[in-house]
One Martini backbone bead per residue (centre of mass of N, CA, C, O) as a GRO file, in nm:
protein
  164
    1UNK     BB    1   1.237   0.830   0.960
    2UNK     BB    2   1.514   0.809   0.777
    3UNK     BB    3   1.477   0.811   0.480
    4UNK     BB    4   1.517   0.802   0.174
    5UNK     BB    5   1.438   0.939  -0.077
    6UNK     BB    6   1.245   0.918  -0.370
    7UNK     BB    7   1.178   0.707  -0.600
    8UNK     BB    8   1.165   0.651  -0.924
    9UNK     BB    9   0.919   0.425  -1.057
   10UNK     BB   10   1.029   0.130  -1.262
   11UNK     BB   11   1.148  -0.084  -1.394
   12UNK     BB   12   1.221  -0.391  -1.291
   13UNK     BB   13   1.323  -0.632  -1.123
   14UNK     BB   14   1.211  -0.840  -0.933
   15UNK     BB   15   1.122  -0.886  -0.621
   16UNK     BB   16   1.191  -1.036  -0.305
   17UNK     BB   17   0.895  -1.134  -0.142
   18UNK     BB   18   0.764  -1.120   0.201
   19UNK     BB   19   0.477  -1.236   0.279
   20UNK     BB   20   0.231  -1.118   0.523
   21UNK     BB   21  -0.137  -1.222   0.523
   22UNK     BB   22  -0.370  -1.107   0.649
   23UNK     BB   23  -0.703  -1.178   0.772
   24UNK     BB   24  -0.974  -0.949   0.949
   25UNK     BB   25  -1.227  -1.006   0.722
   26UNK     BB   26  -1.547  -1.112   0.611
   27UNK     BB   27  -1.567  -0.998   0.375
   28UNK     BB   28  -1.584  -1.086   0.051
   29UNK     BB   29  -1.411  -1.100  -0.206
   30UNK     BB   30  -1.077  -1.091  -0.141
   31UNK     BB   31  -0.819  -1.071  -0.238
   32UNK     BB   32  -0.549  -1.248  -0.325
   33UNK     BB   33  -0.223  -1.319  -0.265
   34UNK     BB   34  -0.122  -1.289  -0.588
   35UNK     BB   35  -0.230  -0.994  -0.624
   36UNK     BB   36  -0.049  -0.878  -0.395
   37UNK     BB   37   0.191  -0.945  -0.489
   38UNK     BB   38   0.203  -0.830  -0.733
   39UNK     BB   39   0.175  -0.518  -0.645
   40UNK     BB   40   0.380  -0.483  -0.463
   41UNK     BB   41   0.591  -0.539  -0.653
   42UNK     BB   42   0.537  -0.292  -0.827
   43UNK     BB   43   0.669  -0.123  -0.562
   44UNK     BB   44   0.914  -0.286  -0.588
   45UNK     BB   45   1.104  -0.272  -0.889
   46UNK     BB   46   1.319  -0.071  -0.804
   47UNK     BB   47   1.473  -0.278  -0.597
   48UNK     BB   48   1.686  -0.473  -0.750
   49UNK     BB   49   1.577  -0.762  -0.637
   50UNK     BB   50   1.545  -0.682  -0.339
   51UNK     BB   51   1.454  -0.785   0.003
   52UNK     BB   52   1.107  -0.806   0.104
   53UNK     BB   53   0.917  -0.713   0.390
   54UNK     BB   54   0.554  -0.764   0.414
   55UNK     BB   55   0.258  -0.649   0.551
   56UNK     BB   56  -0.067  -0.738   0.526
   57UNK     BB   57  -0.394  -0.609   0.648
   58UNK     BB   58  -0.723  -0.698   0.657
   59UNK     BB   59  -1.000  -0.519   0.760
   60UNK     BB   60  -1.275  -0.423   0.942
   61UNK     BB   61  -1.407  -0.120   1.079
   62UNK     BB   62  -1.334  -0.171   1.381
   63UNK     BB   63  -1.008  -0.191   1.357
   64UNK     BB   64  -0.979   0.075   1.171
   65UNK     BB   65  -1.063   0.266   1.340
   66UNK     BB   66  -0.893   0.223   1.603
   67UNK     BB   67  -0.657   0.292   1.461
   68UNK     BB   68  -0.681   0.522   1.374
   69UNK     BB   69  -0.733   0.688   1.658
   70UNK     BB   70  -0.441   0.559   1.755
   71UNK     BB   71  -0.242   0.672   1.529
   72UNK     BB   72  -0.431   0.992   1.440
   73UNK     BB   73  -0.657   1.121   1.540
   74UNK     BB   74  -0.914   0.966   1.376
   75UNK     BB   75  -1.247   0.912   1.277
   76UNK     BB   76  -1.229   0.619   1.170
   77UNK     BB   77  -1.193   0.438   0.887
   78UNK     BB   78  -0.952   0.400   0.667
   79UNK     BB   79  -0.809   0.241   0.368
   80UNK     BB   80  -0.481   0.332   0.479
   81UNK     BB   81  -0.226   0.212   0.612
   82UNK     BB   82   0.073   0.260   0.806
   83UNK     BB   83   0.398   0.089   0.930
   84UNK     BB   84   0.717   0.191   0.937
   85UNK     BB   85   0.999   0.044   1.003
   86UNK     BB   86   1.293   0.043   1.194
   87UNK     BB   87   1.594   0.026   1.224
   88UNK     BB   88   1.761  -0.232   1.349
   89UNK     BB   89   1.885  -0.461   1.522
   90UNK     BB   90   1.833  -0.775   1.350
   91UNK     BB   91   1.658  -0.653   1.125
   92UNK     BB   92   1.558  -0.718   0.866
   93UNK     BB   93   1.649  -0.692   0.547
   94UNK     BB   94   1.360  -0.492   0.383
   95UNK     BB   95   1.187  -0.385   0.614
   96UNK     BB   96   0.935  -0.226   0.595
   97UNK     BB   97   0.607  -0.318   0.690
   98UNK     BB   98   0.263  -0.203   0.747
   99UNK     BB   99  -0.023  -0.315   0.608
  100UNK     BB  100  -0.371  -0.133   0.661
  101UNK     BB  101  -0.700  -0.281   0.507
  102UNK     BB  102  -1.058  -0.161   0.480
  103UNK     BB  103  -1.260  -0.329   0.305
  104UNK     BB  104  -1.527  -0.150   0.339
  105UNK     BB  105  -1.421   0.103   0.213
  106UNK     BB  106  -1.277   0.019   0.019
  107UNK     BB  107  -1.550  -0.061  -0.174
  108UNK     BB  108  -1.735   0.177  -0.157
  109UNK     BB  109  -1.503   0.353  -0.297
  110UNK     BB  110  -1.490   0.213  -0.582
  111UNK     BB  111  -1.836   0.248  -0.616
  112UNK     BB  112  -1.810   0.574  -0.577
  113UNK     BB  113  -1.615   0.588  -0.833
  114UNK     BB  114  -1.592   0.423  -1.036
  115UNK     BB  115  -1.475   0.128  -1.010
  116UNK     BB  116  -1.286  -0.114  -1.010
  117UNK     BB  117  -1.186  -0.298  -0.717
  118UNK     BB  118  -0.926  -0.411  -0.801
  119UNK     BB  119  -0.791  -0.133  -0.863
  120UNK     BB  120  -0.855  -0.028  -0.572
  121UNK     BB  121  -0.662  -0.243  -0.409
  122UNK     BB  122  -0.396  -0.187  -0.594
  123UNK     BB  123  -0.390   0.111  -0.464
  124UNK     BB  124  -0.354   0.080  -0.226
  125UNK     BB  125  -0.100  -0.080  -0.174
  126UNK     BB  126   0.062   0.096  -0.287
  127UNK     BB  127   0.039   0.331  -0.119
  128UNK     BB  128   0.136   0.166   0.119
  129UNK     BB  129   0.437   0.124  -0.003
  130UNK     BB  130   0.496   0.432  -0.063
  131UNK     BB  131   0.511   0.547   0.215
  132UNK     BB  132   0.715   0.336   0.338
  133UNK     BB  133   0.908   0.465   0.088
  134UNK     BB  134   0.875   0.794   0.122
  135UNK     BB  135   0.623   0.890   0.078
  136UNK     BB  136   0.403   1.211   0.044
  137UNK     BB  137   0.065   1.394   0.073
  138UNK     BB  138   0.050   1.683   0.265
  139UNK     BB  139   0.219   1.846   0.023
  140UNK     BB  140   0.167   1.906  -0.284
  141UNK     BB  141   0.413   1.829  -0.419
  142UNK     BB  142   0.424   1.569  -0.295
  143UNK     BB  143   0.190   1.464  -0.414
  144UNK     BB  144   0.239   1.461  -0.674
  145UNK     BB  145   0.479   1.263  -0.672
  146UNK     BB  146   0.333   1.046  -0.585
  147UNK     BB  147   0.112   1.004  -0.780
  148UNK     BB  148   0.264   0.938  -1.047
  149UNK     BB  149   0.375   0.702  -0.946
  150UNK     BB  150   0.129   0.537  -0.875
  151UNK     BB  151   0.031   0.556  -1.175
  152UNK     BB  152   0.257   0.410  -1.316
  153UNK     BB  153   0.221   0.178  -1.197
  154UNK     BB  154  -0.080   0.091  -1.217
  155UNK     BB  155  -0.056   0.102  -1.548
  156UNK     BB  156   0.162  -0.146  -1.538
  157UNK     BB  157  -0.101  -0.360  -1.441
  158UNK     BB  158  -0.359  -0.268  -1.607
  159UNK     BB  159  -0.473  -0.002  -1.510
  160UNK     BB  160  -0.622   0.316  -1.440
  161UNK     BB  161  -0.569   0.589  -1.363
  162UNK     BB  162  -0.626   0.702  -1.036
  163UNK     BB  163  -0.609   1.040  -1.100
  164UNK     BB  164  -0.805   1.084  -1.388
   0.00000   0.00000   0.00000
């Protein structure tokens, strides 16, 4: 896919992101743009500065399913998508992809783990800009790698390690 290693993140600057954040879940009391710009700012702390653009699109379980279906060949709605933009002439520098979150899900998720919801919705946002960001956990050597990260971030968040 292009992607050159994953780092570890860091603290570091502020990215300057763009968020283009899509609703298109009924679900009530979904996370404001603030606090996902926030997570998504947190899994791209390590990027010196340097400007992100990134689609975060919220929906809800037919459209879930659907995506997941035609795009991973699983049937059912799952938590997070990723769809990482491939470098093109004239695409924006930083331009990540989008990440596709499935609000009854993570709510189902949340309360089935006994999680703050807000905790697993922060997770989720990382997760998918981990992926982005040539992170996978196919292989268990890359899951703990990458949970590691996810870890790091999500606790400097202020939220509870999710895989504690």
């Amino acid at each position: 896919m292009g992607h050159s290693a994953p780092r570890r993140p860091e603290a570091g600057r502020a990215p300057r992101l763009r968020l283009d954040l899509q609703i298109a879940s009924r679900l009530p009391r979904l996370p404001g743009r603030a606090a996902i710009r926030r997570w998504a700012a947190a899994a791209l702390a390590d990027g010196g500065g340097r400007p992100f653009a990134l689609t975060v699109r919220i929906v809800d379980e037919a459209e879930g399913a659907a995506l997941n279906e035609h795009y991973r060949r699983k049937p059912g709605a799952t938590n997070v998508l990723s769809f990482g933009y491939e470098p093109a002439p004239g695409l924006e520098p930083g331009a990540l992809g989008d990440i596709v979150i499935c609000a009854p899900v993570v709510r189902r998720e949340a309360r089935a783990q006994g999680k703050a919801e807000a905790a697993h919705w922060a997770h989720m946002v990382v997760h998918g800009i981990m992926h982005l960001r040539g992170y996978d956990h196919v292989r268990q050597r890359d899951a703990a790698v990458m949970e590691a990260a996810e870890s790091v971030i999500i606790t400097r968040l202020g939220f509870p390690d999710p895989y504690a």
